[in-house]
N, CA, C and O atoms as CSV, one atom per row, in Angstrom:
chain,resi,resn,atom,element,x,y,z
A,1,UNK,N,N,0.818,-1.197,0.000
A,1,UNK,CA,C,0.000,0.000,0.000
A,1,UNK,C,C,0.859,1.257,0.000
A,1,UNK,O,O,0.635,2.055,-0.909
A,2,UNK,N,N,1.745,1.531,0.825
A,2,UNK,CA,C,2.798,2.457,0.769
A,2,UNK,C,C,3.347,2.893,-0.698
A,2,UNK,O,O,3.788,4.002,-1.000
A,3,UNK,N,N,3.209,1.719,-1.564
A,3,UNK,CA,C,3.471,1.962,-3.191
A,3,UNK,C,C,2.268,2.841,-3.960
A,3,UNK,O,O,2.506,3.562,-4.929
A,4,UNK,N,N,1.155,2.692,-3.467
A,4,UNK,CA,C,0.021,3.403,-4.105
A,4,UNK,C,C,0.119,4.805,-3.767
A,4,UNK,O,O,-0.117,5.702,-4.577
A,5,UNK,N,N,0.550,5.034,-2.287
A,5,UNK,CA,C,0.526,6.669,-1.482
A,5,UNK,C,C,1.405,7.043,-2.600
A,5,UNK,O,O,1.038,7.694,-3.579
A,6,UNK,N,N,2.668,6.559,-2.377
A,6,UNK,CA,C,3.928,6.967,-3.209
A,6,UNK,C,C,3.297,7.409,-5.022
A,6,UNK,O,O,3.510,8.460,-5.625
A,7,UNK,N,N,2.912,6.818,-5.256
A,7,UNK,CA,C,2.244,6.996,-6.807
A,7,UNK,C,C,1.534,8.123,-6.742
A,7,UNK,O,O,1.949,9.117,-7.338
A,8,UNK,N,N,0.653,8.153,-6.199
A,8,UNK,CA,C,-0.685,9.287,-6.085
A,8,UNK,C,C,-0.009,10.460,-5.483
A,8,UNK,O,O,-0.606,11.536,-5.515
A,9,UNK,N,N,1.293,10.377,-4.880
A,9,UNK,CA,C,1.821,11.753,-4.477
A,9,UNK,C,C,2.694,12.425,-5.880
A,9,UNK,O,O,2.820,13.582,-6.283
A,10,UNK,N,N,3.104,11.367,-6.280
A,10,UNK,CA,C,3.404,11.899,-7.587
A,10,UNK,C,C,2.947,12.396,-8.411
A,10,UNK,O,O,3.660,12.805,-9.327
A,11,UNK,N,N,1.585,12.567,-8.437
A,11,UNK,CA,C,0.375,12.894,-9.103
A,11,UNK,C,C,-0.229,14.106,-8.981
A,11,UNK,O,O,-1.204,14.553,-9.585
A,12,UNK,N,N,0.741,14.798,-7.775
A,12,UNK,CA,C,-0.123,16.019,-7.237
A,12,UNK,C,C,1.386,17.068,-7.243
A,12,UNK,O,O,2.369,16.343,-7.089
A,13,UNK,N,N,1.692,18.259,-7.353
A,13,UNK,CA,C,2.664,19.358,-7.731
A,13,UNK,C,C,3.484,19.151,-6.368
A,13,UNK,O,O,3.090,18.340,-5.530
A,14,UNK,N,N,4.468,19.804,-6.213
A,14,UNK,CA,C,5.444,19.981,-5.352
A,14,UNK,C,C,4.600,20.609,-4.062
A,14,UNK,O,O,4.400,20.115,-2.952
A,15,UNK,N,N,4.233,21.718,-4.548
A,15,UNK,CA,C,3.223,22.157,-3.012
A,15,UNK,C,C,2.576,21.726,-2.847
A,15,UNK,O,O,2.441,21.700,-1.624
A,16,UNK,N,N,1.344,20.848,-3.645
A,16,UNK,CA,C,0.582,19.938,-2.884
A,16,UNK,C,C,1.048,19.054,-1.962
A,16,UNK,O,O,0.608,18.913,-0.822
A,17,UNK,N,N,1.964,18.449,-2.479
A,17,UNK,CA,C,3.046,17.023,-2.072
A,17,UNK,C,C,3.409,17.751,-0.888
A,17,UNK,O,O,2.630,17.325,-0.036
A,18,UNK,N,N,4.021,18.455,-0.451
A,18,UNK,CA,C,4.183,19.163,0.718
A,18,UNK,C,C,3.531,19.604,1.464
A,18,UNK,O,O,3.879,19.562,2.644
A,19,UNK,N,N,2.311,20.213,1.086
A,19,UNK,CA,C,0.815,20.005,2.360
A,19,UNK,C,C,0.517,18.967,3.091
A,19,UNK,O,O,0.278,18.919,4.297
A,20,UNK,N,N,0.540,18.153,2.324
A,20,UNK,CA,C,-0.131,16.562,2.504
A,20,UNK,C,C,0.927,16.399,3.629
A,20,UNK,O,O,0.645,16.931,4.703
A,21,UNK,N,N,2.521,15.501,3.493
A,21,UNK,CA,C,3.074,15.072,3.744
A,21,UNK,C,C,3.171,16.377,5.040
A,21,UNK,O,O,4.331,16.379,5.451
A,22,UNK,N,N,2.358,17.401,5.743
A,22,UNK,CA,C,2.672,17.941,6.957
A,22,UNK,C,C,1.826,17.489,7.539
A,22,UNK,O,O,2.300,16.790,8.434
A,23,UNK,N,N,0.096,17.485,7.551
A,23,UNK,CA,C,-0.567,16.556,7.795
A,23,UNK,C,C,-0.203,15.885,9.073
A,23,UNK,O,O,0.679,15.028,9.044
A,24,UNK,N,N,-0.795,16.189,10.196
A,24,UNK,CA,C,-0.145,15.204,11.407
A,24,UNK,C,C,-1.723,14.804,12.276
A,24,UNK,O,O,-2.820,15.347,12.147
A,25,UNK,N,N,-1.519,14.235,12.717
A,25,UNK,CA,C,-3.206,13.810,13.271
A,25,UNK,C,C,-2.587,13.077,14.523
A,25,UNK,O,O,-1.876,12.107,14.259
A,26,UNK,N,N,-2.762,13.410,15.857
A,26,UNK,CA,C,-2.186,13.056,17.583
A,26,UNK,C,C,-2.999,11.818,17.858
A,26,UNK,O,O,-4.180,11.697,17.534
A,27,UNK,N,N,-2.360,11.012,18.408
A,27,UNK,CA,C,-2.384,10.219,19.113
A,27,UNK,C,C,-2.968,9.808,20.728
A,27,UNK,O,O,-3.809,9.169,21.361
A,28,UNK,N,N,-1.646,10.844,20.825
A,28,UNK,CA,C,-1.683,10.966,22.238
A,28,UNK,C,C,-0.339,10.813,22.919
A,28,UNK,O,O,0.370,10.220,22.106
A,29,UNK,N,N,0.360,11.066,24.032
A,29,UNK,CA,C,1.912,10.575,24.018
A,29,UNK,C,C,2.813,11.464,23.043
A,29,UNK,O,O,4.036,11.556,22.939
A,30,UNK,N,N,2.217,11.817,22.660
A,30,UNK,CA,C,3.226,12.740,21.705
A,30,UNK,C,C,3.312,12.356,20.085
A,30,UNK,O,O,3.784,12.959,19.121
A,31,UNK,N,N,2.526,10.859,20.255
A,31,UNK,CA,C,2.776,10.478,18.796
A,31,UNK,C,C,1.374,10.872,17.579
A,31,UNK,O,O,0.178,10.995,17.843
A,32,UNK,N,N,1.935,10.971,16.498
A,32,UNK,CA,C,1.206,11.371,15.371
A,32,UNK,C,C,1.325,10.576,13.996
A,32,UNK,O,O,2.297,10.150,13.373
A,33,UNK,N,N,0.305,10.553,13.828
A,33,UNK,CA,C,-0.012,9.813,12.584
A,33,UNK,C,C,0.121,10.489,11.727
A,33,UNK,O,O,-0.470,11.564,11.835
A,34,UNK,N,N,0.987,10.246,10.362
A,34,UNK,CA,C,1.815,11.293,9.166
A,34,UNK,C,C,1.236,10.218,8.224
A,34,UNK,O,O,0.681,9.138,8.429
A,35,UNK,N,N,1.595,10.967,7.026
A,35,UNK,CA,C,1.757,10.440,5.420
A,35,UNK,C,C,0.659,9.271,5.542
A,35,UNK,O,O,-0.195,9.259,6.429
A,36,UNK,N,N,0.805,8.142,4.394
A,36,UNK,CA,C,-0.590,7.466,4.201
A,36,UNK,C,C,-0.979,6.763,5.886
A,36,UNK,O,O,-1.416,5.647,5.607
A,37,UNK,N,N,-1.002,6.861,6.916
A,37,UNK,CA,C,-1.039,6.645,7.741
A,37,UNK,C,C,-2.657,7.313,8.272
A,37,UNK,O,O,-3.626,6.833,8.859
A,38,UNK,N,N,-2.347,8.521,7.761
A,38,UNK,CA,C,-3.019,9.616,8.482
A,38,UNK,C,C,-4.685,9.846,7.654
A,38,UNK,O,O,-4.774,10.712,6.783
A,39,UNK,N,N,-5.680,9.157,7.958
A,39,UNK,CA,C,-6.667,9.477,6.740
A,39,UNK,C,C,-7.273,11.011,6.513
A,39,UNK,O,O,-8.220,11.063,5.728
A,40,UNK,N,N,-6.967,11.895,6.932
A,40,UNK,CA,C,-7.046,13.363,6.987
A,40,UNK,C,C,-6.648,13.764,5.597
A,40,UNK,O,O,-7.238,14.465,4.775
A,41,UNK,N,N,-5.374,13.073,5.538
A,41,UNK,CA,C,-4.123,13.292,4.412
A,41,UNK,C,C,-4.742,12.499,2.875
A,41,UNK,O,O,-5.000,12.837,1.720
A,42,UNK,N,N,-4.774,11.134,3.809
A,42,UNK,CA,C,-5.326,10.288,2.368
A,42,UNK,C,C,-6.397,10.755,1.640
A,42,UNK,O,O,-6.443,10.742,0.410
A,43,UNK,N,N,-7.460,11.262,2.539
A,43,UNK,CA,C,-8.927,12.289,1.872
A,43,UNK,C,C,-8.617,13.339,1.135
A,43,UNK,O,O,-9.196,13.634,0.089
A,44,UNK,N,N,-7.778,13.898,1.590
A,44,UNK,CA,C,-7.468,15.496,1.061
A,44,UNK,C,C,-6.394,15.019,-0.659
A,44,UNK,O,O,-6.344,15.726,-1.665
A,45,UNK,N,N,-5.759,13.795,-0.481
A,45,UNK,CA,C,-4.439,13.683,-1.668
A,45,UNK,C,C,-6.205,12.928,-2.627
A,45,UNK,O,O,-6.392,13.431,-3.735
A,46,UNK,N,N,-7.048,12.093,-2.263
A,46,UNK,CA,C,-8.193,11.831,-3.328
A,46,UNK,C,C,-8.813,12.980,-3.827
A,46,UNK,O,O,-8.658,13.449,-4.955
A,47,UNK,N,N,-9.742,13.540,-2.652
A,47,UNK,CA,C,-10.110,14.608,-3.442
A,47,UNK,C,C,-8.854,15.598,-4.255
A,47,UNK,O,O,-9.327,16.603,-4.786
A,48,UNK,N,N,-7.679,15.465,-4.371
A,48,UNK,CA,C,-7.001,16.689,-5.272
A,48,UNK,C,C,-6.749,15.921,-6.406
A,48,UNK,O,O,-6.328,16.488,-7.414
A,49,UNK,N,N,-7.019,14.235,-6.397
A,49,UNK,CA,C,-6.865,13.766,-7.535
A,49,UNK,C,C,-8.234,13.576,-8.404
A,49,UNK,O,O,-8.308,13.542,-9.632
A,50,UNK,N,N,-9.291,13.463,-7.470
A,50,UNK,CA,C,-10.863,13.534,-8.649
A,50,UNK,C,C,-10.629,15.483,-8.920
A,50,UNK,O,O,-11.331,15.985,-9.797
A,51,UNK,N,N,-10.063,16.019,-8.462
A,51,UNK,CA,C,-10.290,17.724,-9.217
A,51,UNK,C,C,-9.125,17.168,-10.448
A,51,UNK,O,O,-9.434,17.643,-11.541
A,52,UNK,N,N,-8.121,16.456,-10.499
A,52,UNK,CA,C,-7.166,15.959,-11.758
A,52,UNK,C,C,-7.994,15.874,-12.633
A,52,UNK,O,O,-7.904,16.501,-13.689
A,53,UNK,N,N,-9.340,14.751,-12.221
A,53,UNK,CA,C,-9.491,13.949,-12.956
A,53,UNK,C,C,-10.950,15.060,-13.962
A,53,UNK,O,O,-11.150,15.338,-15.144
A,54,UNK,N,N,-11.605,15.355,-12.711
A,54,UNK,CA,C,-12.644,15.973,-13.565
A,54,UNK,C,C,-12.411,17.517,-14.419
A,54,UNK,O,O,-13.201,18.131,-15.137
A,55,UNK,N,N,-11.062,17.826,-14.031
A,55,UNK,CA,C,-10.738,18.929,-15.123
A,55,UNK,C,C,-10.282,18.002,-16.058
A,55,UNK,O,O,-10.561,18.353,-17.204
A,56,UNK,N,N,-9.617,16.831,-15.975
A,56,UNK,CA,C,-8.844,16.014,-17.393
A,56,UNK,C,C,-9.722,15.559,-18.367
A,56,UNK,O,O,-9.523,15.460,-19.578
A,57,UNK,N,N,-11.181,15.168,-17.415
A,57,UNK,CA,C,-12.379,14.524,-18.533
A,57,UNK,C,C,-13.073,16.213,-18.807
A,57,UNK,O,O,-13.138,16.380,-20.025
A,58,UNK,N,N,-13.478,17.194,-18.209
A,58,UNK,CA,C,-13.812,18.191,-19.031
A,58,UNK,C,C,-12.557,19.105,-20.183
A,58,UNK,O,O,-12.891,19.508,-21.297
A,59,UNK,N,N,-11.706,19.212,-19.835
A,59,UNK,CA,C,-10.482,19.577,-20.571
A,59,UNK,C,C,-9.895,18.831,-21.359
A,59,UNK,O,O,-8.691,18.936,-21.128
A,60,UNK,N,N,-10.143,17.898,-22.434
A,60,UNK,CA,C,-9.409,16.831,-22.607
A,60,UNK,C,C,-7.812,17.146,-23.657
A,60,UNK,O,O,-6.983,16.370,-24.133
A,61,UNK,N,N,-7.940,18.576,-23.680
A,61,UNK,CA,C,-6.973,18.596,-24.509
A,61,UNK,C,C,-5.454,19.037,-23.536
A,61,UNK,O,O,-5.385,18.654,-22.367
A,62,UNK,N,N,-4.491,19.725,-24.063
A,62,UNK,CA,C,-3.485,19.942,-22.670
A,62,UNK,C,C,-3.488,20.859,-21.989
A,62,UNK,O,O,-2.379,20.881,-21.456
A,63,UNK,N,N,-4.127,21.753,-21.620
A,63,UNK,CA,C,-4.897,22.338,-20.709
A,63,UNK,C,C,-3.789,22.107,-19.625
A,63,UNK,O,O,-3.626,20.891,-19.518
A,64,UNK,N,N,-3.054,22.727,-18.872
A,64,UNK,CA,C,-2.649,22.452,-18.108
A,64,UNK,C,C,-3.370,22.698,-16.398
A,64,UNK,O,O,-3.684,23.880,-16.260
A,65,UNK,N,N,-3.615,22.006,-15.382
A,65,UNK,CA,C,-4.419,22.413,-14.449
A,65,UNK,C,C,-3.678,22.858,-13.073
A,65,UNK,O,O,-3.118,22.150,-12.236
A,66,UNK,N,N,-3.928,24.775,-13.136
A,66,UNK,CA,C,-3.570,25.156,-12.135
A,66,UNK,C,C,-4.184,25.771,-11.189
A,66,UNK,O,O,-4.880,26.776,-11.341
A,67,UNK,N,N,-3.907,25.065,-9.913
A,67,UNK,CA,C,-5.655,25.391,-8.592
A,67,UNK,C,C,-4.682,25.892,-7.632
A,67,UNK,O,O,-3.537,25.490,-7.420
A,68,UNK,N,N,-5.493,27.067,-6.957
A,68,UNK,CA,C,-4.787,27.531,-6.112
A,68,UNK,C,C,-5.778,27.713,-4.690
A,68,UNK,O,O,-6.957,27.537,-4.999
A,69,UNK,N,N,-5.679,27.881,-3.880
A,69,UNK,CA,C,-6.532,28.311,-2.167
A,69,UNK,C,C,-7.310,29.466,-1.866
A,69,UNK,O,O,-6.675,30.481,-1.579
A,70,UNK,N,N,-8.501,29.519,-1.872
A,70,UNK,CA,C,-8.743,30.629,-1.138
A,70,UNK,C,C,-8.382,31.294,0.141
A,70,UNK,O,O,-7.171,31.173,0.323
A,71,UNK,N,N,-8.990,31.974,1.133
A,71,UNK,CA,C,-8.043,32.255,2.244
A,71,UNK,C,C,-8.668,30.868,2.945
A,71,UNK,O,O,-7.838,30.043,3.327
A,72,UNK,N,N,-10.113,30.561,3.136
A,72,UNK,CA,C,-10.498,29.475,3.508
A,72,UNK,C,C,-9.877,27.918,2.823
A,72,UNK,O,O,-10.271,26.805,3.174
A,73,UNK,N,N,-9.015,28.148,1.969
A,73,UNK,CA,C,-8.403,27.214,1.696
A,73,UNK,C,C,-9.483,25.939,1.159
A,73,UNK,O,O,-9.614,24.730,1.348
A,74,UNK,N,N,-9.949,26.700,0.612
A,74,UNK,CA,C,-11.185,25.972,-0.841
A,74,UNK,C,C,-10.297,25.934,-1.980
A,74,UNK,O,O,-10.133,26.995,-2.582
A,75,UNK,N,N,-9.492,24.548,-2.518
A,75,UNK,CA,C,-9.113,24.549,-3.967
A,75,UNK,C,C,-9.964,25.215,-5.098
A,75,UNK,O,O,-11.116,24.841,-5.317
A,76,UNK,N,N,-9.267,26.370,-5.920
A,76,UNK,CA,C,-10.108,26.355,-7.322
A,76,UNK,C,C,-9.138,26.361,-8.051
A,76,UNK,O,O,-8.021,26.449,-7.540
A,77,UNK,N,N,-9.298,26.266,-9.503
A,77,UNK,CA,C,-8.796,26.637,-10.890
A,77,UNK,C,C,-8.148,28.065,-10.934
A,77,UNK,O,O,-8.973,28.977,-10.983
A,78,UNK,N,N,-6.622,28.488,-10.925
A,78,UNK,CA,C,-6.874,29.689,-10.955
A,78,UNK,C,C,-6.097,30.380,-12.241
A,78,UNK,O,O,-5.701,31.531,-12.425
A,79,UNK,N,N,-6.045,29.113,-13.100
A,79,UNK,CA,C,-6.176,29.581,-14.402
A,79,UNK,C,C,-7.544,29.448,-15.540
A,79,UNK,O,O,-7.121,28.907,-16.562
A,80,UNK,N,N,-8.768,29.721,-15.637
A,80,UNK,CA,C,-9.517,29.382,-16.216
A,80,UNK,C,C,-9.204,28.935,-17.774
A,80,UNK,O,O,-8.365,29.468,-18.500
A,81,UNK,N,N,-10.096,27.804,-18.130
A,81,UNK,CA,C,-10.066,27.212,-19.544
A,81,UNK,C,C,-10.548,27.869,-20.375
A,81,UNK,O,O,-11.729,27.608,-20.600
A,82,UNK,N,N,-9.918,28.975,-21.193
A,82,UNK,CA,C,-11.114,29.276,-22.605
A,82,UNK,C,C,-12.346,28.561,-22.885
A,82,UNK,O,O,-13.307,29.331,-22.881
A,83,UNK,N,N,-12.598,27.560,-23.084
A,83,UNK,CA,C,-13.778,27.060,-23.333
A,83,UNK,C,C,-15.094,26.803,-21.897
A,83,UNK,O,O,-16.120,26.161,-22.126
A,84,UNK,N,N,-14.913,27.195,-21.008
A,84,UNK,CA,C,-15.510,27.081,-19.803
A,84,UNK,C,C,-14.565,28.181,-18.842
A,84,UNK,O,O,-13.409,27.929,-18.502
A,85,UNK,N,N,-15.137,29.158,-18.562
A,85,UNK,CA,C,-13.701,30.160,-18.062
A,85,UNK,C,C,-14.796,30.048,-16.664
A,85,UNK,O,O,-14.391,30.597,-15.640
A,86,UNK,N,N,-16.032,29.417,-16.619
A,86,UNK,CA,C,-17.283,29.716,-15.243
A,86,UNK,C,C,-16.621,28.415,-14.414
A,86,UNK,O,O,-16.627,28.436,-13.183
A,87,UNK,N,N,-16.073,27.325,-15.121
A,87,UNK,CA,C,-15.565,25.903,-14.637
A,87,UNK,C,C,-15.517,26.076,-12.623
A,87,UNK,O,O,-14.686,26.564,-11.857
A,88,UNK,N,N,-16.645,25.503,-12.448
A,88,UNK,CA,C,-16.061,25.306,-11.153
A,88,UNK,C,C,-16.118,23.987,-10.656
A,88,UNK,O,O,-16.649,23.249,-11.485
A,89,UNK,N,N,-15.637,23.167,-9.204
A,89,UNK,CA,C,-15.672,21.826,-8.695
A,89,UNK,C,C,-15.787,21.922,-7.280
A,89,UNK,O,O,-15.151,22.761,-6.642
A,90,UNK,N,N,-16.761,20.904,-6.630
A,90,UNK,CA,C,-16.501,21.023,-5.178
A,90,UNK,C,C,-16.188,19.620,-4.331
A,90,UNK,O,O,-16.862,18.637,-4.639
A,91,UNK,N,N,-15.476,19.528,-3.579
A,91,UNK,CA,C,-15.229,18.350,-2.745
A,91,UNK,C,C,-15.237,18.162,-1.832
A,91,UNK,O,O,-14.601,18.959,-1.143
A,92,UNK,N,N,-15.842,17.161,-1.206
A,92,UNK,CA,C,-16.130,16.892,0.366
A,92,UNK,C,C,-15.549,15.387,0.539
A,92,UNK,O,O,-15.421,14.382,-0.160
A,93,UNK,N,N,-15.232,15.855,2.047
A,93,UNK,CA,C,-14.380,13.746,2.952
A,93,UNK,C,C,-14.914,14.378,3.934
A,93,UNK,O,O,-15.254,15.445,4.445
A,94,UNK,N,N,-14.817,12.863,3.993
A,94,UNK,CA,C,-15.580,12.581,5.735
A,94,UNK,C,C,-15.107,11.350,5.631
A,94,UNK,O,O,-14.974,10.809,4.534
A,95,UNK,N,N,-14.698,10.578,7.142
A,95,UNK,CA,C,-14.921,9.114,7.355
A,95,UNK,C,C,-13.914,8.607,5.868
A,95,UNK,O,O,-12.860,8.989,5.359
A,96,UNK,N,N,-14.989,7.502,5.568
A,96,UNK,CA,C,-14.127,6.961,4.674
A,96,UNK,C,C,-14.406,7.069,3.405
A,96,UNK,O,O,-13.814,6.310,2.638
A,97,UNK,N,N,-15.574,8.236,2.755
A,97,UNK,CA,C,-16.328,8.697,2.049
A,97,UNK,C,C,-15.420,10.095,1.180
A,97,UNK,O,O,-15.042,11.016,1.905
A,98,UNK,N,N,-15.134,10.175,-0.265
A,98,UNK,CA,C,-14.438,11.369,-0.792
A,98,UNK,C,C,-15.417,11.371,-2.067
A,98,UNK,O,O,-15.437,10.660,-3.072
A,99,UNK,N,N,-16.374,12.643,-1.562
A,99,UNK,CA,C,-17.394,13.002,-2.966
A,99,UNK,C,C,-16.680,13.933,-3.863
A,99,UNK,O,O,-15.692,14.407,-3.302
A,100,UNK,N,N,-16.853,14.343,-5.048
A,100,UNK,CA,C,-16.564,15.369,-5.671
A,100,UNK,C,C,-17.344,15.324,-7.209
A,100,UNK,O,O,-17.454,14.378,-7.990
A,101,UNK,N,N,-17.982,17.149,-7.347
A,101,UNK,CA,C,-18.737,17.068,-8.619
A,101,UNK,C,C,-18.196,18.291,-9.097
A,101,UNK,O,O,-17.327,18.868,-8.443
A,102,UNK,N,N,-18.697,18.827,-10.364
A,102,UNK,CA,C,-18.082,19.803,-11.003
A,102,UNK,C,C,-18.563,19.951,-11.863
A,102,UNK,O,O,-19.095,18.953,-12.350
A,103,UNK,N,N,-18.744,21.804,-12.903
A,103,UNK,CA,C,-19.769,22.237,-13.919
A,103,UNK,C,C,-19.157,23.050,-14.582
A,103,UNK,O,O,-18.435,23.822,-13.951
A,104,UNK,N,N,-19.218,23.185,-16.129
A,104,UNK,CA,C,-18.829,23.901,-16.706
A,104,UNK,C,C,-18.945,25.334,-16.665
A,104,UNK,O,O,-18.054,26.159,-16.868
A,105,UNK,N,N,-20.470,25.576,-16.303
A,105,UNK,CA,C,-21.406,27.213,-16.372
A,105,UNK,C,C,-21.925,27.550,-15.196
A,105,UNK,O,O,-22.366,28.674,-14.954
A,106,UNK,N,N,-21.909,26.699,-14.476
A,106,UNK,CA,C,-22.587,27.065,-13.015
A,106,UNK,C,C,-21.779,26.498,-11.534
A,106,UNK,O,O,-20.862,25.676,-11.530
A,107,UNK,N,N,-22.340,27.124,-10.383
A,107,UNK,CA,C,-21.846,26.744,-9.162
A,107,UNK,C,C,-22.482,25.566,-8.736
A,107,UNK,O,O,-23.688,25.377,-8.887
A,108,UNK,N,N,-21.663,24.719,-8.173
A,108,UNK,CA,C,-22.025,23.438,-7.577
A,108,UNK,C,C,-21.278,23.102,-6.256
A,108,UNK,O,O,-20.104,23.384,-6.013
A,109,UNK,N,N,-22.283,22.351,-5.320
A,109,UNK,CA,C,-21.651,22.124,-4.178
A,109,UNK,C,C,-22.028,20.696,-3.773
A,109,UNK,O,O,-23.048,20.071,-4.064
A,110,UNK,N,N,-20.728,20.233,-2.861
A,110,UNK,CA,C,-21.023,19.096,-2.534
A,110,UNK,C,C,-21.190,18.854,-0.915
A,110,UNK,O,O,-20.542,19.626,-0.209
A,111,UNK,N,N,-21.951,17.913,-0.293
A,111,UNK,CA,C,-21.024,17.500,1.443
A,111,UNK,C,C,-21.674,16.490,1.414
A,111,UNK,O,O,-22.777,16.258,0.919
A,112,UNK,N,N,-20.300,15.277,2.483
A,112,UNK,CA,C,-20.679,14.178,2.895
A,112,UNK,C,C,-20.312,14.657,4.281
A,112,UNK,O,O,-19.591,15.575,4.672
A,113,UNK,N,N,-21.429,13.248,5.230
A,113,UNK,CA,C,-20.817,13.384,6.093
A,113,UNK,C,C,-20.997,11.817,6.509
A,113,UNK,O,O,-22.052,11.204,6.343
A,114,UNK,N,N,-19.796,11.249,7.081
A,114,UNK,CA,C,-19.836,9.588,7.371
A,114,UNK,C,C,-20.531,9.552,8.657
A,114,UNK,O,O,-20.041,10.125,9.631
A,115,UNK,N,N,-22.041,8.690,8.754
A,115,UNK,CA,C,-22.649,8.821,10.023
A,115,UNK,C,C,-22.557,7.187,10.346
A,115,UNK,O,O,-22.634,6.289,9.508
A,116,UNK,N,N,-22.356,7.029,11.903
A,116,UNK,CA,C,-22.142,5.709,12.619
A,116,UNK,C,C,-22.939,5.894,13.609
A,116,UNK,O,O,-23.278,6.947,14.150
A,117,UNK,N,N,-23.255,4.718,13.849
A,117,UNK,CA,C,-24.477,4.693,15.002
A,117,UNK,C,C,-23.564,4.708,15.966
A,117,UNK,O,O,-22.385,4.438,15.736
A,118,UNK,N,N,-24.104,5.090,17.380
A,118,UNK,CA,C,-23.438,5.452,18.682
A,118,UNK,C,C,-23.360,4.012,19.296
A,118,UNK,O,O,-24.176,3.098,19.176
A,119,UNK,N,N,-21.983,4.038,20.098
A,119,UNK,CA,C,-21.718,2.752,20.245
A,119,UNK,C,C,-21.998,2.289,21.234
A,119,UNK,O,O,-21.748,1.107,21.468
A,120,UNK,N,N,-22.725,3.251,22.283
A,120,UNK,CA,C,-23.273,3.308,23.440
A,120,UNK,C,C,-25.143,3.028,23.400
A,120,UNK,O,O,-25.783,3.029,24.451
A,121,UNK,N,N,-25.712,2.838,22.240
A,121,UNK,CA,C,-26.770,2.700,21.666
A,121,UNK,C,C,-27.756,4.006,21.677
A,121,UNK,O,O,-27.748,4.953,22.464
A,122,UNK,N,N,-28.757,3.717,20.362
A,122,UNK,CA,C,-29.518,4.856,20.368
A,122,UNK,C,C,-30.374,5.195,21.181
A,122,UNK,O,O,-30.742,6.340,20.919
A,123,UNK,N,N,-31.164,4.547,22.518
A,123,UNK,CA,C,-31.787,5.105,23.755
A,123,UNK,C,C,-30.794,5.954,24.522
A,123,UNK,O,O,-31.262,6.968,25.040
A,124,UNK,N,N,-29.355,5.684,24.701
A,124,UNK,CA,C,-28.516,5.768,25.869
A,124,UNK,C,C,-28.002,7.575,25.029
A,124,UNK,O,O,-27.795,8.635,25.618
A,125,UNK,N,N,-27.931,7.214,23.183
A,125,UNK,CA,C,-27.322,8.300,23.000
A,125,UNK,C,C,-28.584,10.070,22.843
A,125,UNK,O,O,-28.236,11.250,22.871
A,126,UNK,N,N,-29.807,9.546,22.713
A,126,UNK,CA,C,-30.604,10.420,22.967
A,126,UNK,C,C,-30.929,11.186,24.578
A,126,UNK,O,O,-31.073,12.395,24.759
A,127,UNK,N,N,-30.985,10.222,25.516
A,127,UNK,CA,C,-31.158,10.787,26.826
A,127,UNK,C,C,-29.918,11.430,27.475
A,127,UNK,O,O,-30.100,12.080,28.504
A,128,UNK,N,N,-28.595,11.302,26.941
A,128,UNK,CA,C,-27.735,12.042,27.573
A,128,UNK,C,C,-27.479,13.499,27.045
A,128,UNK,O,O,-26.671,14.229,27.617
């Protein structure tokens, strides 16, 4: 599996690759969960590869795709495509769930959220 992280980081620019790989998620003790370890990281390196993918299937020509952060640190396009210059995409993780959709002319939004039943059961988790 460590061979797949390794691949898919290759897949994403130098500063992406360097976001990701800071990514630390505690333990406890001092220790932290890094790189494919960390599913914070693994969500965030999918969703930057379905925005690859769904500018590559709307763009199919070489288009090169460059996304940059808002201050909220929402990926967009921040070179627009001549042929769709409105192009936008949105992506949501949760759990073990990575949605993402995207439109040529209009705004679109996405959210998941991974829901688990309480492990304490559902009478015990309503009355407290």
């Amino acid at each position: 599996r460590g061979g797949e992280w390794l691949s898919a980081l290759e897949s994403v620019n130098d500063c992406e690759r360097e976001r990701l790989l800071r990514f630390k998620r505690p333990q406890g003790n001092g220790v932290y969960l890094v790189g494919r370890l960390n599913s914070d990281a693994k969500s965030s390196l999918i969703g930057r590869l379905l925005i690859q993918k769904m500018c590559a299937t709307t763009f199919p020509d070489t288009f090169t795709v460059a996304l940059d952060r808002t201050k909220e640190r929402k990926p967009f396009l921040s070179t627009p495509h001549p042929s769709a210059p409105f192009f936008n995409f949105s992506i949501s993780h949760s759990g073990d769930f990575v949605v993402g959709c995207s439109h040529t002319h209009s705004l679109v939004g996405v959210d998941v959220m991974d829901v688990r039943m309480p492990r304490e059961g559902i009478e015990t988790f309503f009355h407290t």
